[in-house]
N, C-alpha and C positions, 0 to 999 in steps of 0.2 A: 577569524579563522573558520568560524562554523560559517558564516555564510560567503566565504571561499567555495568553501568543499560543499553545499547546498549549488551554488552555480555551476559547478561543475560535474553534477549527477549524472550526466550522458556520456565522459570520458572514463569509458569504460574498455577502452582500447586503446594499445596494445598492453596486452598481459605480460606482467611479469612474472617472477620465482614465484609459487605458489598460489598464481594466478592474483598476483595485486596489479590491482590497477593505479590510472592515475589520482583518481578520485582516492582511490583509498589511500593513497599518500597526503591528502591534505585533511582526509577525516584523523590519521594519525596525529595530525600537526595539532590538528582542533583539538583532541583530546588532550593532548599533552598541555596545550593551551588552558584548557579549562582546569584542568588540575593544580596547573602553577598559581593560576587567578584564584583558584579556590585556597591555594596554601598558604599563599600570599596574605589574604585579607581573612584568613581561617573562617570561609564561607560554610556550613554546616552541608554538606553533600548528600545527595540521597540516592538509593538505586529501585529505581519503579521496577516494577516485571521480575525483581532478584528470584524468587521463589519459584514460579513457573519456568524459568530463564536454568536458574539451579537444577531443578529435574529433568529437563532437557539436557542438559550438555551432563549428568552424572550419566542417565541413561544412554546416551550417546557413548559415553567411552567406555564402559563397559562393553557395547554392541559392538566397539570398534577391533575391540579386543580380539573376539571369536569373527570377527569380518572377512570376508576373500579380497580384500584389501584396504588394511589395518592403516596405510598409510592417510591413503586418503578420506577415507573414515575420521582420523583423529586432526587432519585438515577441516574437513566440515565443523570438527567442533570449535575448534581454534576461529573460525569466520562465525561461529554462533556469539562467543565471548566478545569478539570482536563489533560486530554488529549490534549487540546489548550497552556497550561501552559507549558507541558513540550515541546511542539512544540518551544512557544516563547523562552522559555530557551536555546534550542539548534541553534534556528536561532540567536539568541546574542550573542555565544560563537564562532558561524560558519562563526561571519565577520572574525574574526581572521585566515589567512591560516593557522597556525600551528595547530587550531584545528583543520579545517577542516580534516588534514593528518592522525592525530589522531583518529578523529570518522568514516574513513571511512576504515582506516587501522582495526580498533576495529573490526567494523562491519563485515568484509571482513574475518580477520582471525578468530572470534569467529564461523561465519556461514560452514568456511571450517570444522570446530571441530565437530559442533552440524548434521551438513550431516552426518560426518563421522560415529559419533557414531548412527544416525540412522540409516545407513546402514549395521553395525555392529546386531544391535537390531532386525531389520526388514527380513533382508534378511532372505529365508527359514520359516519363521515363517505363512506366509500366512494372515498376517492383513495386513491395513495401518498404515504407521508411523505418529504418531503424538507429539513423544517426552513428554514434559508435556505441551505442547498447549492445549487448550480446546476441538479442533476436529482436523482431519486430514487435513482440508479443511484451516485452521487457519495455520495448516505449512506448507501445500504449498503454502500458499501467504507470508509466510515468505522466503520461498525459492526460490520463485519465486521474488522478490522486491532485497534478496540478489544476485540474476544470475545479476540483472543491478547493482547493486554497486561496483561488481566487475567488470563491463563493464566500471565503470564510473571512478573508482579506478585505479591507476596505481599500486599497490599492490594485489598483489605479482608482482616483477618484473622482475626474473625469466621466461622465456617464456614458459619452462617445466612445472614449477613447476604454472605459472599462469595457461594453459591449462588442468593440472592436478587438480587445483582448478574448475574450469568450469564443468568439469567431473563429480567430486564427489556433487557437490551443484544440477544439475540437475538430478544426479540419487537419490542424496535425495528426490526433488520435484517428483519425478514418481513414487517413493514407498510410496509419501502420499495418492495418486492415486484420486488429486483433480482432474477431469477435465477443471475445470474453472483455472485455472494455466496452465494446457499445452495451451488451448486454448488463455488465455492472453499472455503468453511469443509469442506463435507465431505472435500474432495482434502487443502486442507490439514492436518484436525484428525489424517486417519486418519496422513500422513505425522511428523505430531509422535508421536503414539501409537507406529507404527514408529519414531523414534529414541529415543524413550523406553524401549521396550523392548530396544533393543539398546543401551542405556547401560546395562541391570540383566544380563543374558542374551550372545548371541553372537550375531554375524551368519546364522547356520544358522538360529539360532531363528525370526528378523527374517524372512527368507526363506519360509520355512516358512507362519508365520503371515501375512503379505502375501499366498502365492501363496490360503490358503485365504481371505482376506478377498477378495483380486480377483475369484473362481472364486463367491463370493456376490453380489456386486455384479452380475457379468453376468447369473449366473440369476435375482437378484430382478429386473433388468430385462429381459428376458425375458418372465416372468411379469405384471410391470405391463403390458408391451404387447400381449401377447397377449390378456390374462387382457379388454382394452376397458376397464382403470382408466382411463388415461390419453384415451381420448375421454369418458369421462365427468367427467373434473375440466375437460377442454376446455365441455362444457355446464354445468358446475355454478354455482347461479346467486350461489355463497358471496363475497362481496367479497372475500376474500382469496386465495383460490384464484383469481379472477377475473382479479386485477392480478398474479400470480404466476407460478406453476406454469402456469394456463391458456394463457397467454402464449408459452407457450415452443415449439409445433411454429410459429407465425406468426414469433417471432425469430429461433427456427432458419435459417427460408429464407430472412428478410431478410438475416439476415447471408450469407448464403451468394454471394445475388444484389449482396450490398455488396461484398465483399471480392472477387469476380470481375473487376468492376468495378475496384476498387483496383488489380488486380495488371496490367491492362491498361494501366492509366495508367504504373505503374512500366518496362513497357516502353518508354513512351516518353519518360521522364523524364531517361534520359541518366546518366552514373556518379555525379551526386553527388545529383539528383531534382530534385521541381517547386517546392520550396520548402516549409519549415514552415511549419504550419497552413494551407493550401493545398489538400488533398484536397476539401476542402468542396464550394469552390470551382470548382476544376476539374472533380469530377463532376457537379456541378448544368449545368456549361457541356456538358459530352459528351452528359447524360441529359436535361436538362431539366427535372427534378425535384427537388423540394427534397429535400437531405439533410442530416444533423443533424449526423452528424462520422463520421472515418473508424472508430470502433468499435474498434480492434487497434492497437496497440502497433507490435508489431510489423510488421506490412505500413505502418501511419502512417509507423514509421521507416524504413521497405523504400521510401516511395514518394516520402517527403519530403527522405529527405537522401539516400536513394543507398545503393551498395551498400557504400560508404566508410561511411555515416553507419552503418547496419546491424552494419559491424564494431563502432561504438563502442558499438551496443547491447549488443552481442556479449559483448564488454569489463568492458561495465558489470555486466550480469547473473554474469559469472564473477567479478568484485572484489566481488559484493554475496555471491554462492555462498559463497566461501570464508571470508569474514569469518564468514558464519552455523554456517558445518560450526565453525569452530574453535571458535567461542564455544559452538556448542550441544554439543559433544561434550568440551569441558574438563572433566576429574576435578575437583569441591570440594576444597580443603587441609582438611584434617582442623583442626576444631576454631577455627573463623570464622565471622562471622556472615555470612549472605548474604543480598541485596538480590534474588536473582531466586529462584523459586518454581520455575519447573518451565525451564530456561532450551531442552530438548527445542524448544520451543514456536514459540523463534526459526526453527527450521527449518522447522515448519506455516505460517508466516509468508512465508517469502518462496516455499514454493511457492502460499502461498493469494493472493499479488498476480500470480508467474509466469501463474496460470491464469487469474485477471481479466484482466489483460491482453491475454487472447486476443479477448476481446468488449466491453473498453470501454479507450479512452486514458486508464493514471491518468500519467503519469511526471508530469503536471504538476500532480498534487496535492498539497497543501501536508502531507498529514498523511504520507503514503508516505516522502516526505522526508525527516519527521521522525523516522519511524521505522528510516530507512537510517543517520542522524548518529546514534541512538542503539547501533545497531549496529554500526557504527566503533568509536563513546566507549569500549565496552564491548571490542573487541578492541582497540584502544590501550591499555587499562587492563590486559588479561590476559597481553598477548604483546609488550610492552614500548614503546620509543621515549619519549624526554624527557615527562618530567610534571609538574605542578607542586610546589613544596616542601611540607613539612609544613606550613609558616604559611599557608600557601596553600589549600590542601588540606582542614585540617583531619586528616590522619592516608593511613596507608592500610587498605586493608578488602577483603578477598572478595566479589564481585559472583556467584559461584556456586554453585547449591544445587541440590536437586532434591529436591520432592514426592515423601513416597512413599504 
């Protein structure tokens, strides 16, 4: 049932009563699933993120309380609980190696499918793709999260046909024509590259080599902008460049003039804020102008729940930090088979959604989620706490390897 509802991340249309979707019909399924499976064989349960997860949705209903609109306020917390659940689900089925193989094989070959056929759909047509996501912006952070699960995955195993996967999943994410995904993949891929290297080498090296990749980075940008590339891919009449790259000094300033905006509201929002999902709302009443949502994470959660709610984001990002450092930085046991491919990658990962973040609200994406309960599963698996028996189980197995 979990990797049902993993295949089906992009059926996010049509909405139903309080905006469920289809997908959220079979992460229901999966839950209920995991519960029974757990009651069943009296599996010892665990809840990753409870605490951070806690202070969030307390501070949430409080906000929701005094909100200009209590309803939907107390709906966003209800999708917070929600999305925490199917997280726990999956990090309790994820102690198990053989599911692991399972949910990241699922995820791996459904995302090769759903590229393909976006770039079947999109290519020539001159929009972005966005499949039935909510925005375009919402698939390429699907697309982008799937580029590292295939990094992470030893499936396809295949060297062609893995390379050939790579291909088609990234040219997906460029016909969404997020920027905030090209931009994360690169922050994130170089930082997995960096812990990749200081798993073979030493922290001097890591060092070393970052300061001279940072010290390229600024001069090649530099030279883009001097050089007048960058106003000419702004006129280039290329559809993809168009819906992309070109896009970007125009979002630049909108974000800039949004999130001012935002931070003005937080001041008068009071210690715990104006309420979840609310920003909208409330700057369309201050400005008069339609806006589409608060774009950030962090200022959303700065202005919705407060400087209280802000801690639990706080929280949250450091419980997801360490989980990732331990898992990505585990030595392999000598002489086991392993289920993750390059496990570095987990660390490209949570800095490539740290950096979305900055420019679009995912916490309430179903696949981010999914990927936070795999990353639990995987350190409950490595660094102990109650698991289930051998008959249970199926055995125990090494979850860590690393490409070389």
């Amino acid at each position: 049932m979990v990797a049902f509802a993993i295949i089906a991340f992009p059926l996010l249309r049509p909405h139903g009563p309080a905006h469920i979707t289809p997908d959220d019909v079979l992460i229901a399924a999966s839950i209920l699933g995991v519960l029974m499976w757990a009651g069943t064989y009296r599996v010892p349960m665990h809840l990753p993120y409870v605490v951070p997860v806690a202070l969030l949705v307390v501070t949430g209903l409080f906000a929701a309380m005094l909100s200009v609109q209590p309803d939907s306020s107390s709906l966003a917390v209800i999708q917070d609980l929600f999305v925490f659940a199917w997280a726990a689900a999956i990090a309790n089925v994820a102690v198990i190696p053989q599911n692991i193989s399972i949910i990241l094989s699922s995820w791996v070959w459904s995302a090769v499918a759903w590229a393909s056929i976006l770039i079947i759909l999109v290519l020539g047509s001159g929009v972005r793709g966005q499949l039935t996501f909510d925005n375009p912006n919402m698939a390429g952070n699907y697309f982008l999260l799937s580029f590292f699960v295939l990094l992470i995955s030893p499936h396809p195993r295949n060297r062609v046909v893995r390379g050939l996967a790579f291909l088609i999943v990234i040219m997906a994410m460029v016909l969404t024509g997020s920027n905030g995904a090209l931009l994360a993949l690169a922050v994130g891929g170089s930082v997995a590259g960096l812990f990749a290297l200081w798993r073979r080498t030493s922290l001097e090296v890591v060092i070393v080599v970052g300061t001279v990749m940072g010290a390229l980075v600024i001069g090649l940008a530099y030279l883009f902008i001097e050089s007048g590339t960058l106003t000419r891919i702004e006129k280039s009449p290329n559809p993809i460049l168009k819906r992309s790259l070109a896009r970007s000094p125009r979002s630049a300033e909108g974000r800039r003039s949004l999130f001012a905006e935002e931070f003005n509201l937080y001041r008068t929002g009071g210690l715990i804020g104006i309420g979840p999902a609310t920003t909208k709302v409330n700057l369309e009443r201050a400005s008069g102008q339609i806006v589409k949502e608060a774009h950030d994470d962090y200022l959303a959660t700065l202005v919705e729940r407060g400087s209280v709610g802000a801690i639990g984001l706080l929280l949250l990002m450091g419980a997801i930090g360490v989980r990732a450092f331990s898992v990505g930085r585990r030595a392999p046991p000598p002489a086991t088979p392993a289920l993750l491919r390059n496990p570095s990658a987990i660390i490209g990962v949570v800095i490539a959604m740290a950096v979305f973040a900055t420019t679009h609200e995912i916490l309430h994406y179903r696949h981010v989620w999914a990927f936070l309960g795999i990353i639990a599963g995987l350190h409950l698996h490595l660094f102990g706490g109650p698991r289930p028996s051998g008959a249970v189980s199926g055995g125990s197995h090494s979850v860590v390897g690393e490409s070389r």
